[in-house]
C-alpha positions as CSV (number, residue, x, y, z in Angstrom):
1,X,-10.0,-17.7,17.1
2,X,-10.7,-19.1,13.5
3,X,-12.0,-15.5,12.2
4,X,-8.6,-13.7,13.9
5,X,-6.0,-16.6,12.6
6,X,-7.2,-15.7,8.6
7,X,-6.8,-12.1,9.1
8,X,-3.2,-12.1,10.4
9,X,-0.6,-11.6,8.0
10,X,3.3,-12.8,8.2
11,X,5.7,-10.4,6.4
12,X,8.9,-11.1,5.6
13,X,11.2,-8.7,4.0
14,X,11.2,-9.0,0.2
15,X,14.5,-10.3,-1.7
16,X,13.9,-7.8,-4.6
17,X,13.3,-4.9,-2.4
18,X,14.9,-1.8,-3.5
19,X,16.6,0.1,-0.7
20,X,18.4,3.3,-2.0
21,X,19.6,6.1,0.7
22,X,16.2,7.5,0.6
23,X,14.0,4.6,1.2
24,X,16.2,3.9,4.3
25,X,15.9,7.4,5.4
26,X,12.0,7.6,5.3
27,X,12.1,3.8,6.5
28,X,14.3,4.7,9.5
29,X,12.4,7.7,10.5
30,X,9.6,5.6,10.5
31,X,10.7,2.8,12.5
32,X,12.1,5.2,15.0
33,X,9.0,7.4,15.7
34,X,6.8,3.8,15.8
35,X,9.6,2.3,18.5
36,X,8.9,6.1,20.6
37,X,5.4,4.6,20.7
38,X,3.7,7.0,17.9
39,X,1.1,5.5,15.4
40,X,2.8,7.0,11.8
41,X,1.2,8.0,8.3
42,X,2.3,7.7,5.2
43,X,0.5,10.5,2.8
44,X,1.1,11.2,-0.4
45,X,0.1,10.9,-4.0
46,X,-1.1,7.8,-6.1
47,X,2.7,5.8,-7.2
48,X,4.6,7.3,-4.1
49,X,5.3,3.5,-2.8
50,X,3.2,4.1,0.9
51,X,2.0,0.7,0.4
52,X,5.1,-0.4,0.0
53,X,6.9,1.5,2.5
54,X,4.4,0.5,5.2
55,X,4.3,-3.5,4.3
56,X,8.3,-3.0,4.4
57,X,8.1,-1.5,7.2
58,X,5.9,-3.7,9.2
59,X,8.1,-6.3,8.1
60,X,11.2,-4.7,10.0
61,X,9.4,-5.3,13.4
62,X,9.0,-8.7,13.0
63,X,5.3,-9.2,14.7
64,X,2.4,-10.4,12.9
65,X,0.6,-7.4,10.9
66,X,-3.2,-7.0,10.5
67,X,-4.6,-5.4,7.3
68,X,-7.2,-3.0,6.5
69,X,-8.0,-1.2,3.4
70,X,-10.3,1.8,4.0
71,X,-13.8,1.4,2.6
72,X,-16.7,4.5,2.7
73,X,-19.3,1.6,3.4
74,X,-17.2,0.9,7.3
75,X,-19.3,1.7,10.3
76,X,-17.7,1.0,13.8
77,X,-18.3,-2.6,13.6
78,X,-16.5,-3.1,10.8
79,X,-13.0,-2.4,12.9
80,X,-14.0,-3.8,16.1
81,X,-16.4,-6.3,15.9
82,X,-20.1,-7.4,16.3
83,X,-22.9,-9.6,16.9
84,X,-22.5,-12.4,14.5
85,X,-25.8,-14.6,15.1
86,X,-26.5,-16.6,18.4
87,X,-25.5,-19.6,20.4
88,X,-27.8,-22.4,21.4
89,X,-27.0,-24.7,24.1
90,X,-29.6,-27.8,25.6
91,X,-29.3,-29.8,28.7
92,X,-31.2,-32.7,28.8
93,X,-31.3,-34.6,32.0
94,X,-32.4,-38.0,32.9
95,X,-30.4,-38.7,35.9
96,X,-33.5,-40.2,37.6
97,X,-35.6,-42.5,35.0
98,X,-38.6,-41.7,35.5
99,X,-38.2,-37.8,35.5
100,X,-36.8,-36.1,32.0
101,X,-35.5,-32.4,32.4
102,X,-34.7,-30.0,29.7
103,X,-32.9,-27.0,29.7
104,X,-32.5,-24.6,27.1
105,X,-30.9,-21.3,27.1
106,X,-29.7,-18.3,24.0
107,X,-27.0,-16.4,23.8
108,X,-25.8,-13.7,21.7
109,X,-22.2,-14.4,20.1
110,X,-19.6,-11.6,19.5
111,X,-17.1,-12.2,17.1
112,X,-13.9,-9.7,17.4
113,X,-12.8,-8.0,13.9
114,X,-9.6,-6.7,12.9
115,X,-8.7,-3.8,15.0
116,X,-9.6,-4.9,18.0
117,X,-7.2,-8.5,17.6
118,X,-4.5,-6.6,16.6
119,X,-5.1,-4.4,19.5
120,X,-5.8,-7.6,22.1
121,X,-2.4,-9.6,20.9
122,X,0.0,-6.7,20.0
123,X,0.4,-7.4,16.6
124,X,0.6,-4.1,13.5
125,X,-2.1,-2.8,12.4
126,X,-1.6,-1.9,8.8
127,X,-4.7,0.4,7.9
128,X,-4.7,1.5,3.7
129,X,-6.4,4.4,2.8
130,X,-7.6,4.8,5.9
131,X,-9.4,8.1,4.7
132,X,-11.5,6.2,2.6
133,X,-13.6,5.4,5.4
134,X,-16.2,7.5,7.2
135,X,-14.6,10.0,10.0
136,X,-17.2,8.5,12.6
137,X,-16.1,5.2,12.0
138,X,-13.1,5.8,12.4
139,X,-13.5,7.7,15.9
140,X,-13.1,4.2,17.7
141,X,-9.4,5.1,16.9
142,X,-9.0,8.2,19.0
143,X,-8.5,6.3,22.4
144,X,-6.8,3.5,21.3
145,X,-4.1,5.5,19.8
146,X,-4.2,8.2,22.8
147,X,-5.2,6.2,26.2
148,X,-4.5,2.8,24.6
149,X,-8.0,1.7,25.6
150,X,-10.9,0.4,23.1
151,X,-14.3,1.1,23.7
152,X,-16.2,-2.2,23.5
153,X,-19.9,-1.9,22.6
154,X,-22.8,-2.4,25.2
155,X,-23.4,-5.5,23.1
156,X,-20.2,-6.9,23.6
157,X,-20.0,-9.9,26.4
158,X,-17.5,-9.5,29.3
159,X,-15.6,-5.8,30.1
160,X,-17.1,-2.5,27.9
161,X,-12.9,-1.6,27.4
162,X,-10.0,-3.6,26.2
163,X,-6.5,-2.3,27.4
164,X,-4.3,-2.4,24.3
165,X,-1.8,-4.9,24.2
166,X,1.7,-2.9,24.6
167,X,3.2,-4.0,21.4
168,X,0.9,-2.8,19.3
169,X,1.5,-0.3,16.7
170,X,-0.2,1.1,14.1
171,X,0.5,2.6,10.2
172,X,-1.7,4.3,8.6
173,X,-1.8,5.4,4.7
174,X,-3.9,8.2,2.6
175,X,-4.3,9.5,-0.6
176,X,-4.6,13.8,-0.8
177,X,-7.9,15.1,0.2
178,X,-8.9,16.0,-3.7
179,X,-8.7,12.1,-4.6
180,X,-12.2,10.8,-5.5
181,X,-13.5,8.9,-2.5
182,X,-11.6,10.4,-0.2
183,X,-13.1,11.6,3.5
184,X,-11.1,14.6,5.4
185,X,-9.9,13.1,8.5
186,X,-10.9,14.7,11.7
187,X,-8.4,16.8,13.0
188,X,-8.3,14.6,16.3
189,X,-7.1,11.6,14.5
190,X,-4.3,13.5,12.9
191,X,-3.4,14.5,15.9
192,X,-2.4,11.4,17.7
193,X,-0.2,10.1,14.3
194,X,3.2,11.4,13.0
195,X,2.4,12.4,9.5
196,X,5.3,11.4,6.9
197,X,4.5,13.2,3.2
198,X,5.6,11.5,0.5
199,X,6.4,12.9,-2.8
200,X,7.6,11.0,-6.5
201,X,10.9,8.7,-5.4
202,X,14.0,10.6,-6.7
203,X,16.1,9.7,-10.0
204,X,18.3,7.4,-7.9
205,X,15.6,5.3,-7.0
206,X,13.3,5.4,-9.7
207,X,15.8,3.7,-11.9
208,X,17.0,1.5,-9.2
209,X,13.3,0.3,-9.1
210,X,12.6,0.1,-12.9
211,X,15.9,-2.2,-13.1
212,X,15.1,-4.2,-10.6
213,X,11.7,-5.3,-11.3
214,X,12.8,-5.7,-15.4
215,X,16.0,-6.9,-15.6
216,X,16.6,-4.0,-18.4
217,X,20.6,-3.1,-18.2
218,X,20.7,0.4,-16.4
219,X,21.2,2.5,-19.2
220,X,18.3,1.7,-20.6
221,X,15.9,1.7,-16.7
222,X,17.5,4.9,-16.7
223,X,16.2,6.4,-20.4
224,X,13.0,5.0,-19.8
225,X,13.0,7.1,-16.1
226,X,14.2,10.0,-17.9
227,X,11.1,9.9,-20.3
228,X,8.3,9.5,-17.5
229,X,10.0,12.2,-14.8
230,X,9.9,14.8,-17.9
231,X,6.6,13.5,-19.2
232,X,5.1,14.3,-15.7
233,X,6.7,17.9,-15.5
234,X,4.7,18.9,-18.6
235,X,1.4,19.2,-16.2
236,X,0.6,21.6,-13.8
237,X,0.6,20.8,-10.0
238,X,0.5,17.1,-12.4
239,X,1.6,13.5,-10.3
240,X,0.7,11.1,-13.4
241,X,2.6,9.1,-14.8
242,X,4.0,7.6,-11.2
243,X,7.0,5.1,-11.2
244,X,4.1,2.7,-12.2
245,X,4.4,3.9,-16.0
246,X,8.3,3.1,-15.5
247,X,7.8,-0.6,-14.6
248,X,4.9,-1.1,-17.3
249,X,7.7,0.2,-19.9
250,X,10.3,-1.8,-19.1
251,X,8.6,-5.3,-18.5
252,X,6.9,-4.9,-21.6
253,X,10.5,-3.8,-23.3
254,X,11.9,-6.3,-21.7
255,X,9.6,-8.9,-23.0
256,X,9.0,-7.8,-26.6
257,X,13.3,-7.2,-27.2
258,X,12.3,-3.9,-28.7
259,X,15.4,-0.9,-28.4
260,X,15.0,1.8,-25.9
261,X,15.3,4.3,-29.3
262,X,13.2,6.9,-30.4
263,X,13.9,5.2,-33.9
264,X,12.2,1.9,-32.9
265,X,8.6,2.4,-33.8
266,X,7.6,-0.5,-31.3
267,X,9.2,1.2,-28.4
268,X,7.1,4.5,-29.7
269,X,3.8,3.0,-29.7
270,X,4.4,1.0,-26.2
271,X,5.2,4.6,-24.6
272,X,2.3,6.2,-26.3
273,X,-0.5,3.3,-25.1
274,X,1.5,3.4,-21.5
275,X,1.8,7.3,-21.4
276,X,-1.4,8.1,-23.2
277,X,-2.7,11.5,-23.9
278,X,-4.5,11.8,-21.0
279,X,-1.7,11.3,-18.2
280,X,-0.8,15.1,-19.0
281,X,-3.6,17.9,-19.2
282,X,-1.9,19.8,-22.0
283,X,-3.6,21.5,-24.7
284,X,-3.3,23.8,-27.4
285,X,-6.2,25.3,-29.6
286,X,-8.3,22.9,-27.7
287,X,-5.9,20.1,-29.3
288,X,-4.1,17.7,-27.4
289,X,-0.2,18.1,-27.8
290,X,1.1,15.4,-25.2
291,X,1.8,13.1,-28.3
292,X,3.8,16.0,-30.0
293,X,5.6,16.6,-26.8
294,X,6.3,12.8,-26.5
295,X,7.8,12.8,-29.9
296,X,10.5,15.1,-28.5
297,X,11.3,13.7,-25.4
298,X,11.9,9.9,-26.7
299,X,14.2,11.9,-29.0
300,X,16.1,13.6,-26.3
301,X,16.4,10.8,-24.4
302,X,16.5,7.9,-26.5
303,X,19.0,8.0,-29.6
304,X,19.8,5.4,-31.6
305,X,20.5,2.1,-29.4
306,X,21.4,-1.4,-30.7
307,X,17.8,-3.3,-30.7
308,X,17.5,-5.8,-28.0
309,X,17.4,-9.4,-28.2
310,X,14.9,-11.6,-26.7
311,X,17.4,-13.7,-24.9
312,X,19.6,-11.1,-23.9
313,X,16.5,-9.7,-22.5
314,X,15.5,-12.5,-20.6
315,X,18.9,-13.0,-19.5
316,X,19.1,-9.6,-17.6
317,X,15.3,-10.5,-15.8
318,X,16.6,-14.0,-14.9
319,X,19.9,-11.8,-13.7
320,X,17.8,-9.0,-11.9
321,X,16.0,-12.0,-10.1
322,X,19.3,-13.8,-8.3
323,X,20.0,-10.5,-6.8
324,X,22.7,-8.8,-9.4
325,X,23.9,-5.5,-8.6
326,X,21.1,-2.6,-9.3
327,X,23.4,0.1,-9.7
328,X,26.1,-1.9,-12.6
329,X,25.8,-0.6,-15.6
């Protein structure tokens, strides 16, 4: 029980999380298709918050959650458990003095891993990138999900299936097929899952997130939104930069005091090292222009702002932090 008691997790729901109409929509639809009884799947692009969704989530049905983060080196084992040495017990007898018997017997031990205690004591089953395992490792999921049995190994002491425990549930995240590292699920699996595509948050919640998690006033969460969403639409069929490059911005505006301006030559070099001239494939005469382009969009977005002050700055994180209003400006 030692092995199973470090692997649960406790989630509680996160003071500083942002809810904006659309994370309660996709968090709703979630929750509703999980309390029908259906396993559901976050897919989407790098920065698309499934992580997030599916820890906040979990947290909403209050039962303990068990984590897995998908790993092309998983066989079977890996999710349900295995032979993990073996047990040695002795007898010695000496009931009668003068007569000395010894008995002396081995056993093989099984030791349950994640999947299949989440699936004997009800609790979430949280599995990350699940498509970053092997397909036939993850085939031990077909009945669970469908019959809500787990096929035990021959190995395995006592029954050969496990009825799963009626509160279980499980979420499952994945990254698009083209990722590096990534496996394409088996159609079966799919099947049995309600799949939930997730694309870039919209403008709302981007800069509900960036202010949150920076303590920057709103108009200036909101410039630094405005110059990652058009940075990103310079690519084709581009996702970089993610809401990621927003928060990296901001916390590090926030604690330098530089202005939000295209005039402050601090806050240009901070967006050109966070940005970089690789997060859009963009090139003319075999030259890179995403500098150029940069140039122009800090100046469309950014005029001339009074510079930050340290303090002030500080002020608005310590702000952010007791729960202030996300949306004042």
């Amino acid at each position: 029980m030692m092995q199973e008691e470090l692997t649960v997790l406790s989630l509680d729901r996160k003071p500083d999380f942002v809810e904006t109409p659309y994370i309660e929509s996709v968090t709703q639809r979630a929750l509703d298709y999980l309390q029908a009884g259906y396993p559901i799947h976050f897919c989407g692009a790098a920065g698309t918050g499934k992580t997030t969704l599916a820890m906040h989530v979990a947290a909403q049905l209050g039962r303990q959650v068990v984590l897995l983060h998908g790993n092309d080196e998983f066989a079977s084992s890996d999710l349900i458990g295995a032979q993990s040495g073996y047990r040695s017990t002795k007898v010695i007898d000496n009931y009668i003095h003068s007569v000395l018997k010894k008995e002396e017997s081995v056993s093989k031990q099984w030791v349950d891993n994640r999947l299949t205690t989440a699936c004997k004591y009800g609790f979430t089953l949280i599995y990350d990138e699940f498509t970053r395992s092997r397909p036939e490792a993850n085939n031990v999921l077909l009945s669970i999900l469908e019959e809500r049995l787990l096929e035990l190994p021959s190995i395995h002491l006592g029954e050969s299936y496990l009825q799963v425990h009626p509160n279980f549930c499980a979420i499952f995240t994945s990254n698009p097929e083209e990722y590096a590292g990534v496996h394409k699920s088996q159609d079966a699996l799919l099947d049995r899952m309600i799949t939930i595509t997730l694309d870039h948050h919209d403008l709302e919640t981007e800069v509900a997130i960036t202010q949150t998690k920076s303590g920057l006033p709103w108009k200036h969460s909101k410039a630094i939104v405005d110059i990652v969403r058009e940075f990103r639409d310079l690519g084709v069929n581009n996702c970089r930069p993610t809401v990621r490059a927003c928060l990296m911005l901001s916390r590090i505006v926030a604690a330098s005091g530089c202005a939000v301006s295209a005039d402050d030559p601090d806050f240009k070099r901070i967006c050109r090292d966070v940005l970089g001239p690789n997060s859009v494939k963009v090139s003319h005469n075999s030259r890179a222009v995403a500098f150029e382009r940069l140039d122009e969009i800090l100046a469309k977005h950014c005029p001339s702002v009074p510079k930050l002050v340290k303090g002030e700055a500080a002020a608005g994180a310590r702000k952010a932090a007791q729960g202030s209003s996300i949306h004042g400006k």
